[in-house]
C-alpha positions in Angstrom: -10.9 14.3 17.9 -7.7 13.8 16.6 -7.1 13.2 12.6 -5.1 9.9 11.8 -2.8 9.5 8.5 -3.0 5.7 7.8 -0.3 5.9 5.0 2.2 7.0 7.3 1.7 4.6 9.7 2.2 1.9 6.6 5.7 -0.5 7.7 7.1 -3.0 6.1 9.4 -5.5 6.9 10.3 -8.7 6.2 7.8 -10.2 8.5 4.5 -8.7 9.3 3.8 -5.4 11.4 0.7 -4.5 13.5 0.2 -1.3 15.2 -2.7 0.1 17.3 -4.8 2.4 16.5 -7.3 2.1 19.3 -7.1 0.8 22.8 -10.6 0.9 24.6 -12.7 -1.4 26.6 -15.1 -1.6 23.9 -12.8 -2.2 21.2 -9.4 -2.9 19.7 -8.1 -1.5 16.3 -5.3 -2.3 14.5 -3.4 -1.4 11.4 -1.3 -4.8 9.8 1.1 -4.9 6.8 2.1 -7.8 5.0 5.0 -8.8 2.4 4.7 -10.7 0.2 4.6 -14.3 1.1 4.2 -14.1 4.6 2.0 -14.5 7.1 0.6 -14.4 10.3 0.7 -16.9 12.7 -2.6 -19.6 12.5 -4.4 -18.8 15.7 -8.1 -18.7 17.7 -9.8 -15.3 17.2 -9.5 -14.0 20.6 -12.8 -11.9 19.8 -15.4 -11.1 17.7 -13.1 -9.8 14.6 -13.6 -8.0 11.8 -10.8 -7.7 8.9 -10.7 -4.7 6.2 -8.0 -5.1 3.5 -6.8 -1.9 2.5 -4.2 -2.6 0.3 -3.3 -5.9 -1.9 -5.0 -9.0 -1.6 -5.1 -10.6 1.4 -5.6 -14.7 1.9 -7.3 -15.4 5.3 -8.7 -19.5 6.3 -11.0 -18.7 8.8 -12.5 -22.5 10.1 -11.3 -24.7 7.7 -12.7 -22.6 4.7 -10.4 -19.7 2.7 -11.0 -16.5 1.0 -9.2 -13.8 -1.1 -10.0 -10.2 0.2 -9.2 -8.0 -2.0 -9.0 -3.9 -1.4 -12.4 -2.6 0.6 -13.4 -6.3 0.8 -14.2 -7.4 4.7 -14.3 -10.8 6.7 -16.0 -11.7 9.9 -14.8 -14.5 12.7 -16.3 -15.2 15.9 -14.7 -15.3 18.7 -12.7 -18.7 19.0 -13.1 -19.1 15.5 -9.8 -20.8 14.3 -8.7 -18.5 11.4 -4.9 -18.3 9.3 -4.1 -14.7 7.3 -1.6 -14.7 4.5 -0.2 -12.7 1.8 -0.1 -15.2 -1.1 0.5 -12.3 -3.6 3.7 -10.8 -4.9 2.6 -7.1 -3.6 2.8 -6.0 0.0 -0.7 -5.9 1.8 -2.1 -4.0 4.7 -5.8 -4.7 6.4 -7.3 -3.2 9.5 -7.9 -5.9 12.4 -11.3 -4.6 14.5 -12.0 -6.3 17.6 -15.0 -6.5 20.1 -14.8 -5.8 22.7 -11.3 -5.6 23.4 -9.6 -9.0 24.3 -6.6 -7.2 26.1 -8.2 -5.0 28.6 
């Protein structure tokens, strides 16, 4: 087991970032930042998703209906659940994406 620093893999720029953290058939993890006012592009969930805000607030419209997570605050989306994530604040935000199983393998 290998130990994993998630505040150096933190990265902002002016759009969003998204590394992964896991790759396996099982599931999919990945680390996202956020500046302020951007977002991510609306979209299907292409799996059974789970999102973890880990720092700022974080604005997510997951079918039609929107939320504020704030820091340890979670959402869940089915798979082909359409669903929009923002960062409506004025503070950069990062959230883990978990996904199961893994759409990409």
């Amino acid at each position: 087991m290998s130990k994993i620093s998630i505040d150096s893999l933190l990265e902002y720029k002016d759009t969003f970032v998204r590394k992964n953290l896991t790759n396996i058939p099982e599931l999919q993890i990945n680390l996202v930042t956020v500046p302020p006012g951007e977002s991510l592009p609306a979209h299907n969930a292409n799996a059974n998703v789970r999102l973890l805000t880990l720092s700022g607030v974080l604005t997510v419209t997951l079918d039609g209906r929107t939320i504020e997570l704030d820091v340890h605050e979670m959402a869940e989306a089915a798979e082909g659940t359409p669903m929009h994530i923002m960062n409506k604040s004025d503070a950069n935000t990062a959230f883990v994406v978990i996904k199961a199983p893994n759409p990409d393998l």
